[in-house]
C-alpha positions in Angstrom: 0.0 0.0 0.0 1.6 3.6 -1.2 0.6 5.5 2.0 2.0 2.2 4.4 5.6 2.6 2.3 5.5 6.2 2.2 4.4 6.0 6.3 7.6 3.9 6.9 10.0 6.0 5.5 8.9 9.0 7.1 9.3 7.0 10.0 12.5 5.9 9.6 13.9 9.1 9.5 13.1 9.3 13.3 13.4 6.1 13.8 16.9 5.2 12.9 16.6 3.4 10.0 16.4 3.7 6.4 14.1 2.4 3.9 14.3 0.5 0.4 10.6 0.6 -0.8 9.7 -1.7 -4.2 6.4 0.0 -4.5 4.6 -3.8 -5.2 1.4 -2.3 -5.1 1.6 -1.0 -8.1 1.8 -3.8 -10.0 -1.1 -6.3 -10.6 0.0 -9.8 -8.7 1.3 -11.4 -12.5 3.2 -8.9 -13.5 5.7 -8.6 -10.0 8.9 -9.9 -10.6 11.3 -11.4 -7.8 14.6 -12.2 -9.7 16.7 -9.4 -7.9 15.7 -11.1 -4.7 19.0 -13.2 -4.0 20.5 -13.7 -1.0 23.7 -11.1 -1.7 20.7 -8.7 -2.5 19.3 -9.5 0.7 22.7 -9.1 2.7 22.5 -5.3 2.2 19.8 -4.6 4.7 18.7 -5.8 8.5 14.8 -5.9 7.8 12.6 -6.9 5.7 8.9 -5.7 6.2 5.8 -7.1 4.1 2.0 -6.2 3.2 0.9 -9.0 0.6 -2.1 -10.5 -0.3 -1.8 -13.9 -1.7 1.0 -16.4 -2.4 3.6 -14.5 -3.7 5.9 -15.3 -7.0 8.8 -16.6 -5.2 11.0 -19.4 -6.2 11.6 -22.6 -3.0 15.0 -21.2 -2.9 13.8 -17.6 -2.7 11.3 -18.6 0.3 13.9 -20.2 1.9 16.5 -17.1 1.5 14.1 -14.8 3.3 13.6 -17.3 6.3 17.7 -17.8 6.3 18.1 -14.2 6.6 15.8 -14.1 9.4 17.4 -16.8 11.3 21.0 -15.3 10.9 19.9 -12.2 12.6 18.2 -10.0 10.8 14.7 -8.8 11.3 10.9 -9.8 9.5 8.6 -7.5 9.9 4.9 -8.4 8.8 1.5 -6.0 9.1 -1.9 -6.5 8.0 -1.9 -9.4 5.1 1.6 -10.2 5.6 -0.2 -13.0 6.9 -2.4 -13.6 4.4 0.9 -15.0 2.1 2.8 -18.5 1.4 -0.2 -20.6 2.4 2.2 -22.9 0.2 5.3 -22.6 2.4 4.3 -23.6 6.1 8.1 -22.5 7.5 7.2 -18.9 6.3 4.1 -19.1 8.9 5.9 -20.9 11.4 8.9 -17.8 11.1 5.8 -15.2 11.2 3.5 -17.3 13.8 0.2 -17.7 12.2 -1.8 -17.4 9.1 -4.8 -15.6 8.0 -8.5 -17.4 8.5 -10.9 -14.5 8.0 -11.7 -10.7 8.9 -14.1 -9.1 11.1 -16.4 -6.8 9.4 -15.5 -3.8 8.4 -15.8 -0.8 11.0 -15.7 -2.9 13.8 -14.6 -0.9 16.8 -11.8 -3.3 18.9 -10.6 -2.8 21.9 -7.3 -4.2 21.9 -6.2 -5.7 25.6 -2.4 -4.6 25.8 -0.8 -7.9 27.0 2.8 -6.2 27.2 2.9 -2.5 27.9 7.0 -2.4 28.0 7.4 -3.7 24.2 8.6 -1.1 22.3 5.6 -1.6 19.4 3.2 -1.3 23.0 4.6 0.6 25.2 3.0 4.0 24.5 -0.7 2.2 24.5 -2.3 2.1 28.3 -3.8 -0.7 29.4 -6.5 -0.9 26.0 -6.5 0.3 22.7 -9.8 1.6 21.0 -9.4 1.3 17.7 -11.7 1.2 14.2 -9.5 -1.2 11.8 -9.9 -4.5 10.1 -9.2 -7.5 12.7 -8.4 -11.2 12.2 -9.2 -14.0 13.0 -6.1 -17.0 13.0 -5.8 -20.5 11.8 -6.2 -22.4 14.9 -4.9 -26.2 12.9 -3.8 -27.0 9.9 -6.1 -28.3 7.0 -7.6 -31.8 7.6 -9.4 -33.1 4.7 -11.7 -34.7 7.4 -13.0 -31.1 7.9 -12.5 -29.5 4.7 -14.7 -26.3 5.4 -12.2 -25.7 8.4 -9.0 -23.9 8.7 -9.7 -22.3 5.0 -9.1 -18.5 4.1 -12.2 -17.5 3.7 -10.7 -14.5 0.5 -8.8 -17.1 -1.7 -9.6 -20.4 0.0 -6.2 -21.4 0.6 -5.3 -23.9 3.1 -4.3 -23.5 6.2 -0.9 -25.5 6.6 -0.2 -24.1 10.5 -2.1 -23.2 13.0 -1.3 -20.4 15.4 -0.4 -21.3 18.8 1.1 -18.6 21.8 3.4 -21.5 22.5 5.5 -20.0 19.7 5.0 -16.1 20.1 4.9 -13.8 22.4 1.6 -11.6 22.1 1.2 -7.9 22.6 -2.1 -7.1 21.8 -5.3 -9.4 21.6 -9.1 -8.1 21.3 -10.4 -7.8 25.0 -14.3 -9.7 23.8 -15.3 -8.3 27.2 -16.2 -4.9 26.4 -16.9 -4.7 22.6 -20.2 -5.2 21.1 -20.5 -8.5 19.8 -24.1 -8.1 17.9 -22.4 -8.0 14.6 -19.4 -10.6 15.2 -20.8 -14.0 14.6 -17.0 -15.2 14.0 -16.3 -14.3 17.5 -16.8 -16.1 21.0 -17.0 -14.1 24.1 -14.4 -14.5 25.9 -12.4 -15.8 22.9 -8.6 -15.4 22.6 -8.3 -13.7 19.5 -3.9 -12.5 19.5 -3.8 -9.8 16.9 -0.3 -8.4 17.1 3.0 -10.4 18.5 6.7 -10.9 18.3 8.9 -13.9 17.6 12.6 -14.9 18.0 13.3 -16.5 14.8 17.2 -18.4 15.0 19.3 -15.4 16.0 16.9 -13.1 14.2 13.6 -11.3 15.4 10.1 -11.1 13.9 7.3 -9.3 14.6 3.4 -8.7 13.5 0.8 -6.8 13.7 -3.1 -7.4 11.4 -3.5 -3.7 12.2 -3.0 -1.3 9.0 -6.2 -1.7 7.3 -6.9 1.3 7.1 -5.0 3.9 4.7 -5.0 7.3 6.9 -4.4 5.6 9.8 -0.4 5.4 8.6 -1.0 9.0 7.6 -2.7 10.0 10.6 -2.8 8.1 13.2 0.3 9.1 15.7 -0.8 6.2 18.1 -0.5 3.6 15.6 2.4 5.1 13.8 3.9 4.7 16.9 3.3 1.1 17.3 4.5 0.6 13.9 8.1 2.6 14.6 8.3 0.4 17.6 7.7 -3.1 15.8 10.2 -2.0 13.3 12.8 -1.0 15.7 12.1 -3.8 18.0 12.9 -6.6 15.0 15.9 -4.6 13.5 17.6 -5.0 17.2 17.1 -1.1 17.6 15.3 -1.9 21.0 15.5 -4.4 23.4 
């Protein structure tokens, strides 16, 4: 998304960090082309951040490039539909922690429960977060023909290879089911744990995610979330302990 890149680098220029943007978005999904991502192109930068929708055009040995430079110590940063990608490469969820099963309507108003309020992606938050975006809701298993309506995304109707599990991340923010209306979720339980933004260590390397960013002005906008954002990014490039 053009105002997500062009919110990053304006970031970065507070943040301590610099930004290499390939503007994907303008480019329908068959015309993007992956060659110059190689490993030595890789090697010139600590982070990698992605917004994609779909599985994207990479080759096995690109796929496995990106996790490699994740484990040696570099940083993966995902928001929104980064997790709504490689349905076809199950190490790239296991590296990110989850996968995309469907989205709560749109304007839903979510009041995000601040699980750690001394992460630097969190720790200008409170104890809640009231927010108007487009939440998730996770894989919770893989795909099991036995239940083939389960575990399917419900925009391209990929499979599910992984399901999420806080066993492997460490959560920041999830939606607190107590206080929001719940007329018009009837993909929510009350009470539910539904993790909507975490971190990861990944080999020697750090990862984190957030399926906020829906919205275009809140990167434009929204000094709250651009704040969370900054402190994902500077979090997962080792910026921040």
């Amino acid at each position: 998304l053009g105002p997500a890149e062009k919110a990053v680098t304006e970031l970065g220029k507070t943040g301590g960090f610099e930004v290499t943007a390939v503007e994907g978005y303008k480019l329908d999904a068959k015309e993007h082309d992956f060659s110059f991502l190689t490993p030595a192109y890789l090697a010139q930068f600590d982070g990698v951040m992605m917004m994609s929708n779909g599985n994207l055009r990479f080759t096995e040995a690109q796929k496995q490039s990106l996790l490699d430079f994740v484990s040696s110590g570099k940083g993966f940063i995902g928001a929104h539909c980064a997790s709504l990608t490689f349905y076809d490469y199950a190490p790239f969820g296991e590296m990110l922690g989850g996968y995309f099963q469907r989205n709560l309507p749109q304007g839903t108003i979510g009041v995000l429960k601040v699980e750690d309020p001394k992460h630097p992606a969190t720790k200008m938050l409170g104890a809640s977060w009231p927010l108007v975006d487009e939440f998730y809701v996770f894989g919770n298993a893989p795909w099991d023909a036995s239940r083939p309506n389960d575990n399917i995304d419900v925009l391209f109707k990929n499979r599910i290879p992984l399901g999420f599990s806080r066993d492997r991340v460490h959560v920041l923010l999830s939606l607190d089911t107590s206080v929001m209306d719940m007329s018009r979720q009837p993909n929510l339980v009350k009470g539910g744990d539904y993790p909507q933004a975490w971190t990861r260590e990944y080999g020697k390397g750090r990862s984190f995610y957030t399926s906020l960013g829906h919205r275009d002005d809140i990167w434009s906008n929204d000094p709250v979330f651009r704040a969370h954002i900054s402190g994902g990014i500077r979090w997962a490039l080792g910026l921040e302990p």
